[in-house]
C-alpha positions as protocol buffer text, in pm:
chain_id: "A"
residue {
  index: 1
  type: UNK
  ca { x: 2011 y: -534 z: 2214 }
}
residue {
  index: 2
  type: UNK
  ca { x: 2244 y: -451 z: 1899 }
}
residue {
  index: 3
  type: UNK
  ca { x: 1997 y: -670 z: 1665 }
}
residue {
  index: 4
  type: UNK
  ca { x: 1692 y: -437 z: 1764 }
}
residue {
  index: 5
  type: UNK
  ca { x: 1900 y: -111 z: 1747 }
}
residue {
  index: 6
  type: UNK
  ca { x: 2012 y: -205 z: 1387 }
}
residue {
  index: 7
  type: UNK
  ca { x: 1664 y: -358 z: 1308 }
}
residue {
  index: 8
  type: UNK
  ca { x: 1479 y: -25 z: 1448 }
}
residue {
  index: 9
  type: UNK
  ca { x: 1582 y: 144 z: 1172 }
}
residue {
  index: 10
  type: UNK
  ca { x: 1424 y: 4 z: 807 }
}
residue {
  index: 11
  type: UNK
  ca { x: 1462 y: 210 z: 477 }
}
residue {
  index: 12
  type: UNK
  ca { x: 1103 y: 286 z: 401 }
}
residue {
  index: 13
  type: UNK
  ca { x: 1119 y: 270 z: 20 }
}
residue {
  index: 14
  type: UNK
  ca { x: 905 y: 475 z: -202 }
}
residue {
  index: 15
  type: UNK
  ca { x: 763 y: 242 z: -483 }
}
residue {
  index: 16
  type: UNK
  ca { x: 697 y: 328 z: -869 }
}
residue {
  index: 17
  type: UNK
  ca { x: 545 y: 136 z: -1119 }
}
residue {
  index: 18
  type: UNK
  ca { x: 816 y: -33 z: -1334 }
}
residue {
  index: 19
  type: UNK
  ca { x: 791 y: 64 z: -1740 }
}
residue {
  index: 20
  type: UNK
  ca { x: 750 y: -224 z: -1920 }
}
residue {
  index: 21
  type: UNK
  ca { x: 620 y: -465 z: -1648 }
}
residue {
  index: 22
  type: UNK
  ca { x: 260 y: -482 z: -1800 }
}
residue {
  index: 23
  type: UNK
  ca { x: 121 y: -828 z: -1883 }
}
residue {
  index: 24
  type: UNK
  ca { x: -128 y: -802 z: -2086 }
}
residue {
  index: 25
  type: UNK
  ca { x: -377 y: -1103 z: -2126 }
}
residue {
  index: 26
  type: UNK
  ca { x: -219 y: -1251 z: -1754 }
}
residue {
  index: 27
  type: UNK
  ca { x: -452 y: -1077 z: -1588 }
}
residue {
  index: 28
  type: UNK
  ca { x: -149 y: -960 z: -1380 }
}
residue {
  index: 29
  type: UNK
  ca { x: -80 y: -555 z: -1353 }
}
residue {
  index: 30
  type: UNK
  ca { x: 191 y: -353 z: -1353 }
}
residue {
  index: 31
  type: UNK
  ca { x: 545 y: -401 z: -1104 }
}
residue {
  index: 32
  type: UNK
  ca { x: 594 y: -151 z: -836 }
}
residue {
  index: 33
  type: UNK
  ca { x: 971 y: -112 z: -726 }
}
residue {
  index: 34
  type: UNK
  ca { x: 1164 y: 126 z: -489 }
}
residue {
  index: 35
  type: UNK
  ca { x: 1249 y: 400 z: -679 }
}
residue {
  index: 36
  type: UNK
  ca { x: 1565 y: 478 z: -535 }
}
residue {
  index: 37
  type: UNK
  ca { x: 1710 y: 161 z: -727 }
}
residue {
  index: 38
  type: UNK
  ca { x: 1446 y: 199 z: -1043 }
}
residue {
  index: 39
  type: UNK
  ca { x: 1496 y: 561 z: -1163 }
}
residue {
  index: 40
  type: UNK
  ca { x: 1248 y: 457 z: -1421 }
}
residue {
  index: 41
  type: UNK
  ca { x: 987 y: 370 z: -1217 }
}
residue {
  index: 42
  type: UNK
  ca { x: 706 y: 630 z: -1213 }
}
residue {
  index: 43
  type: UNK
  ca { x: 549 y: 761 z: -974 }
}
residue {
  index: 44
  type: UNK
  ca { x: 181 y: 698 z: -973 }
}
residue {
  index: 45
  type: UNK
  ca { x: -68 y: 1103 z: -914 }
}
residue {
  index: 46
  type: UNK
  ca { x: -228 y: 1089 z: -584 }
}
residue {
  index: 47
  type: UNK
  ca { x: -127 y: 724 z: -483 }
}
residue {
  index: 48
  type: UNK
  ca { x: 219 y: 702 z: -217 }
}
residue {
  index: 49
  type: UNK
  ca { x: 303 y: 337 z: -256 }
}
residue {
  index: 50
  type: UNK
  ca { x: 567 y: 266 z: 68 }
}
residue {
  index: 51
  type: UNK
  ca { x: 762 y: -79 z: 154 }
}
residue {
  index: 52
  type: UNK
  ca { x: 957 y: -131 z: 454 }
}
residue {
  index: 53
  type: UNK
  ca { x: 1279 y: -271 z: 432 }
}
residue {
  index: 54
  type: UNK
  ca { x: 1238 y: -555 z: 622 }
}
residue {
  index: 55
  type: UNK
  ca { x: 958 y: -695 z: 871 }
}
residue {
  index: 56
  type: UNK
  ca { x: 772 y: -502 z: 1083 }
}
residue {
  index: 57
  type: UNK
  ca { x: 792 y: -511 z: 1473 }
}
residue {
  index: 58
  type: UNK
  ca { x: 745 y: -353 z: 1802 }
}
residue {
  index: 59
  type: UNK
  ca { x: 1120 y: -195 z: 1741 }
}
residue {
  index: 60
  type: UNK
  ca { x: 1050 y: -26 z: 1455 }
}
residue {
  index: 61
  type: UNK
  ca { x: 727 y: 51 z: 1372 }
}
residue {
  index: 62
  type: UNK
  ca { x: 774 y: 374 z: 1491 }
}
residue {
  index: 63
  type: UNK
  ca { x: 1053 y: 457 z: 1312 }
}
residue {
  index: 64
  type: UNK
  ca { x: 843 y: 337 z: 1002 }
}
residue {
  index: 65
  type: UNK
  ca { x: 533 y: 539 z: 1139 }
}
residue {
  index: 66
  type: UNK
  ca { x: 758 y: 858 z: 1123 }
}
residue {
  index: 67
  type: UNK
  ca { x: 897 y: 796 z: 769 }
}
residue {
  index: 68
  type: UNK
  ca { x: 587 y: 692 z: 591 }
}
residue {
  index: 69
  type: UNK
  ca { x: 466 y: 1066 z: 728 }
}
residue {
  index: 70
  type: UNK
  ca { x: 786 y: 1274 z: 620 }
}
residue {
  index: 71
  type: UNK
  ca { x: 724 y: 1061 z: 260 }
}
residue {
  index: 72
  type: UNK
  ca { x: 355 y: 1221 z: 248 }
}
residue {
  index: 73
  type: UNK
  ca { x: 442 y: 1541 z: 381 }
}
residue {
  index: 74
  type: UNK
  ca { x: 730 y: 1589 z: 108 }
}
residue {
  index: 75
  type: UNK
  ca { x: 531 y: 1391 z: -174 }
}
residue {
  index: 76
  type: UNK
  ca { x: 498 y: 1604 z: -477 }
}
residue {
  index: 77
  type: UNK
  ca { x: 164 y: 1615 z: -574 }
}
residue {
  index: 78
  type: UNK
  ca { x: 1 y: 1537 z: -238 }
}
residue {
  index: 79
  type: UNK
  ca { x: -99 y: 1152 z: -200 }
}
residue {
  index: 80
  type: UNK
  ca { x: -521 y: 1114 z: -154 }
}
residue {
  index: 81
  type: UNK
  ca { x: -409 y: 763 z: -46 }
}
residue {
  index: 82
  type: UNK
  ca { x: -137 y: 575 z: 100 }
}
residue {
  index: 83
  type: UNK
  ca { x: -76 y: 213 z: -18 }
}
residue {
  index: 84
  type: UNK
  ca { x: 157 y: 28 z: 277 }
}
residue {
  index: 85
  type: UNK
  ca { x: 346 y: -291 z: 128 }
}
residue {
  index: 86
  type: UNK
  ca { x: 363 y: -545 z: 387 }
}
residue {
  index: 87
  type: UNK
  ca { x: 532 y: -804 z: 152 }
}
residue {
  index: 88
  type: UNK
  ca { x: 827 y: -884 z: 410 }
}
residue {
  index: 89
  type: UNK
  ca { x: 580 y: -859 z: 737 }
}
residue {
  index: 90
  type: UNK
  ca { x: 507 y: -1267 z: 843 }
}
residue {
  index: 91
  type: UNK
  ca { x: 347 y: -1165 z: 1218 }
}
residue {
  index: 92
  type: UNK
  ca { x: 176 y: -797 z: 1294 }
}
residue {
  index: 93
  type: UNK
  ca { x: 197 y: -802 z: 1628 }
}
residue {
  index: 94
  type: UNK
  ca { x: -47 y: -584 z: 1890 }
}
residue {
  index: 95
  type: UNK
  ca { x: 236 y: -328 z: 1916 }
}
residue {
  index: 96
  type: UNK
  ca { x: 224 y: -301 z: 1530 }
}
residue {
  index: 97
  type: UNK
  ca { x: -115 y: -321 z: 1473 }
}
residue {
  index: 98
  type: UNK
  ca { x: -195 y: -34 z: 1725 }
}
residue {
  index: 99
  type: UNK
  ca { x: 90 y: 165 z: 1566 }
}
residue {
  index: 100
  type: UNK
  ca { x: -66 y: 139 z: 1193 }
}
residue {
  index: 101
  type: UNK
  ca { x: -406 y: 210 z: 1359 }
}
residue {
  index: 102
  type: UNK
  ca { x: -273 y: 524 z: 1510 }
}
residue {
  index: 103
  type: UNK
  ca { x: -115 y: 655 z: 1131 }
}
residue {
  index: 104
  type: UNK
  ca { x: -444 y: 551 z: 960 }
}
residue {
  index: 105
  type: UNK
  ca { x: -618 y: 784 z: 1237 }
}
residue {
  index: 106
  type: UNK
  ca { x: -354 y: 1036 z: 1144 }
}
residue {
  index: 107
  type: UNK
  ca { x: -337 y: 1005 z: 724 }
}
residue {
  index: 108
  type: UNK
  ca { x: -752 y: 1020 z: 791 }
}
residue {
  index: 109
  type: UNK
  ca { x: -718 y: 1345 z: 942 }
}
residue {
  index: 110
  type: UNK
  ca { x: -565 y: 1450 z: 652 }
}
residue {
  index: 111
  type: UNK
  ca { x: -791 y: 1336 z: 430 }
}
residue {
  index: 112
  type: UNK
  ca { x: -570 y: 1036 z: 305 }
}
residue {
  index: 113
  type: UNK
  ca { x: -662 y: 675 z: 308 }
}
residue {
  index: 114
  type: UNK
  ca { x: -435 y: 408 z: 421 }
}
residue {
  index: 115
  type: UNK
  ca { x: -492 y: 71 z: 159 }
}
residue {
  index: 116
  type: UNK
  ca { x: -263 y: -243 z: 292 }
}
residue {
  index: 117
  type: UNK
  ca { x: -129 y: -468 z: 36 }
}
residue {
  index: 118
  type: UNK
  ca { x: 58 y: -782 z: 20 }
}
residue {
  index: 119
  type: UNK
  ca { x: -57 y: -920 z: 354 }
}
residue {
  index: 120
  type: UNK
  ca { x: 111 y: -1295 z: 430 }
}
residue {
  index: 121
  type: UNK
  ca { x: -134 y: -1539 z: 599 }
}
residue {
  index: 122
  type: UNK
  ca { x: -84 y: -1507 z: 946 }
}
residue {
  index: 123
  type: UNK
  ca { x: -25 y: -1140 z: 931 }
}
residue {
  index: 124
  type: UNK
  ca { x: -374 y: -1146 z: 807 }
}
residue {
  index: 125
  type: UNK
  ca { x: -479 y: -1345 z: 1060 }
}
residue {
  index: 126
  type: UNK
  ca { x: -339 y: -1082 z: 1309 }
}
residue {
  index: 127
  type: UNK
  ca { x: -508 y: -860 z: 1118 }
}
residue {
  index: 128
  type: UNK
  ca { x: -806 y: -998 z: 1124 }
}
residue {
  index: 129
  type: UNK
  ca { x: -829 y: -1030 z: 1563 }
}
residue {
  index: 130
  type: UNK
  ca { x: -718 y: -616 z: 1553 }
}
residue {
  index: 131
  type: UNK
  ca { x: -1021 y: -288 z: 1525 }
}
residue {
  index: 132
  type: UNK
  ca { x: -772 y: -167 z: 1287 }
}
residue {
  index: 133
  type: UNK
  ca { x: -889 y: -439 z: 1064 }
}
residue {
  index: 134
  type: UNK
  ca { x: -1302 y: -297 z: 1083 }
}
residue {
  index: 135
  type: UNK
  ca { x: -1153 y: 81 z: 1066 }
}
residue {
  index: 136
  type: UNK
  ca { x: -972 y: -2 z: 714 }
}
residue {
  index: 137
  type: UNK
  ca { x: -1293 y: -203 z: 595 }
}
residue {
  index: 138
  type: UNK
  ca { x: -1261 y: -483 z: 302 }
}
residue {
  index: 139
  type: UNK
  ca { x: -1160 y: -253 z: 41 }
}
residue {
  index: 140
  type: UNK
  ca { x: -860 y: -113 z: 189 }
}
residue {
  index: 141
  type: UNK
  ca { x: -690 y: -470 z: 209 }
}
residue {
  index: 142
  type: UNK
  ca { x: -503 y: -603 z: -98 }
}
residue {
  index: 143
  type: UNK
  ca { x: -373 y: -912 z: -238 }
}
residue {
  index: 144
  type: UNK
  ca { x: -110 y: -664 z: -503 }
}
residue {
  index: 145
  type: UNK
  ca { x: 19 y: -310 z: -472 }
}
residue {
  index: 146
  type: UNK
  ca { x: -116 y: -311 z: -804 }
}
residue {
  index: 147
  type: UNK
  ca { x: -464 y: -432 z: -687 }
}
residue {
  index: 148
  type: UNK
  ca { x: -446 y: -140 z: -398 }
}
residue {
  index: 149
  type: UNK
  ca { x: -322 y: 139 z: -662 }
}
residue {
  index: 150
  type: UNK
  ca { x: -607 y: 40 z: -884 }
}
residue {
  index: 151
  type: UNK
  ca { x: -875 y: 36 z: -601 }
}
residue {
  index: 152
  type: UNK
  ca { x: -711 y: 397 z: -469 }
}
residue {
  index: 153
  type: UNK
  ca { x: -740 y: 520 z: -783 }
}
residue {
  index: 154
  type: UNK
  ca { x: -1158 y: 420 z: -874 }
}
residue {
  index: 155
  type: UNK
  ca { x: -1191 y: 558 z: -470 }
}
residue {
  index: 156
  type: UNK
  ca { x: -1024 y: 876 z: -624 }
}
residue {
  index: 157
  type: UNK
  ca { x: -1276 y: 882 z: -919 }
}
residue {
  index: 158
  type: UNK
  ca { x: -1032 y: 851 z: -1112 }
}
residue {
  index: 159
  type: UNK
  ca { x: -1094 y: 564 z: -1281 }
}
residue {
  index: 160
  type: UNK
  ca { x: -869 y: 251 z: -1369 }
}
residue {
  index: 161
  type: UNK
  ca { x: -681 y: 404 z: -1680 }
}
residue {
  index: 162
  type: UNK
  ca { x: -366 y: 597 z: -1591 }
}
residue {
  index: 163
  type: UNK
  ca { x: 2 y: 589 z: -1486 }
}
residue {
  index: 164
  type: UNK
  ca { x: -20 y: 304 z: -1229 }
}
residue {
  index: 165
  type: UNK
  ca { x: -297 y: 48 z: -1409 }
}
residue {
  index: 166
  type: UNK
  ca { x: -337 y: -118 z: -1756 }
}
residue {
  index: 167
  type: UNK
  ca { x: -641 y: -234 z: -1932 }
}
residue {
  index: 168
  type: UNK
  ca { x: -662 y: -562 z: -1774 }
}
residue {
  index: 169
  type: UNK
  ca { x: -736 y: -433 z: -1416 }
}
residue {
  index: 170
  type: UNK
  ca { x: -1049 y: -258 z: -1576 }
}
residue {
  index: 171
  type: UNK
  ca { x: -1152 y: -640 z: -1715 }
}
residue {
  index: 172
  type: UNK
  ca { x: -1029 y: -818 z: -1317 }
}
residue {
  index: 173
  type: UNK
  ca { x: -1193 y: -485 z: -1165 }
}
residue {
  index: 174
  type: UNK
  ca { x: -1545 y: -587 z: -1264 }
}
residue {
  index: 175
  type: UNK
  ca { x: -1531 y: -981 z: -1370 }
}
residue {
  index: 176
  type: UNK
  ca { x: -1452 y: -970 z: -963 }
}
residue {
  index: 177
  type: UNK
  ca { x: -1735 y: -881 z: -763 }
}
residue {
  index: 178
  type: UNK
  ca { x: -1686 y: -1021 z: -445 }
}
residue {
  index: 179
  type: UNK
  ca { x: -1838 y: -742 z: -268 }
}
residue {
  index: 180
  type: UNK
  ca { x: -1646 y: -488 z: -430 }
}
residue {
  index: 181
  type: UNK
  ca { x: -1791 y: -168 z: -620 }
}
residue {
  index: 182
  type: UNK
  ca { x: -1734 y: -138 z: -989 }
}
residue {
  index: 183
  type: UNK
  ca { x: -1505 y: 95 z: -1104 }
}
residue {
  index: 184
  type: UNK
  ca { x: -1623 y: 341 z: -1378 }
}
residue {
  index: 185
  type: UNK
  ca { x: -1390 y: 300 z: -1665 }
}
residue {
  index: 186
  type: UNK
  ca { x: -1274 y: 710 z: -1741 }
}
């Protein structure tokens, strides 16, 4: 009982892209770290990139439901998109999955989009057998926070070029494909 009072409440971290953490030529994108401990790390315009502290479950998902919402309602400007981190989420279980169904509902509302990034194998998998998977669509669902910011910001017409993206994710963008639109370089 202790272990899921302690565990019901994860620091959802607000993420920034880290100066200096551009490869260019790897085809690899910027770093994203929690802000809190990067004070360097800048915030990407229109883009609230969020990690939970920790994996999610049906303990605290709420508690993460409620924080990723205070983040958007106090984000300075206003996020057109929400990119979740799921980097230290193994298992989404039905609990969680109908949870981050019910805040995509909400951010859509609003006229945000939710993008998911960094989802593990079986997590995908769990994914995968959930509606919320058809509601997000392909394009929401991201190997990178960098792929997701990059994607959020060519859904935001805003092009690839930016705080938040380098030159190579214009190149990766289109050599891609695989279903995905091109994103006008602006």
């Amino acid at each position: 009982m202790l272990f899921i009072a302690a565990a019901s409440r994860r620091h959802v971290a607000v993420l920034g892209r880290l100066p200096g953490s551009d490869r260019p030529g790897t085809g690899h994108g910027f770093l994203y770290g929690d802000m809190t401990m990067h004070p360097a790390a800048e915030p990407v315009p229109g883009v609230l990139e969020v990690r939970p502290d920790g994996s999610l479950f049906f303990g605290n998902i709420s508690c993460v439901r409620l924080a990723i919402r205070d983040r958007v309602r106090t984000a300075e400007p206003p996020p057109r998109t929400v990119v979740l981190d799921l980097a230290d989420s193994y298992h989404l279980g039905v609990p969680v999955l109908d949870t981050l169904d019910e805040l995509r509902d909400e951010l859509h509302r609003q006229g945000i989009a939710l993008h998911l990034a960094h989802i593990r194998a079986r997590a995908a998998a769990d994914l995968d057998g959930h509606p919320l998977a058809a509601r997000l669509g392909p394009g929401a669902l991201h190997p990178t926070v960098y792929e997701a910011v990059t994607a959020a910001r060519c859904a935001q017409g805003r092009g690839v070029s930016g705080p938040g993206t380098a030159p190579a994710a214009r190149r990766r963008f289109r050599r891609r494909g695989r279903g995905r639109r091109s994103c006008p370089v602006r």
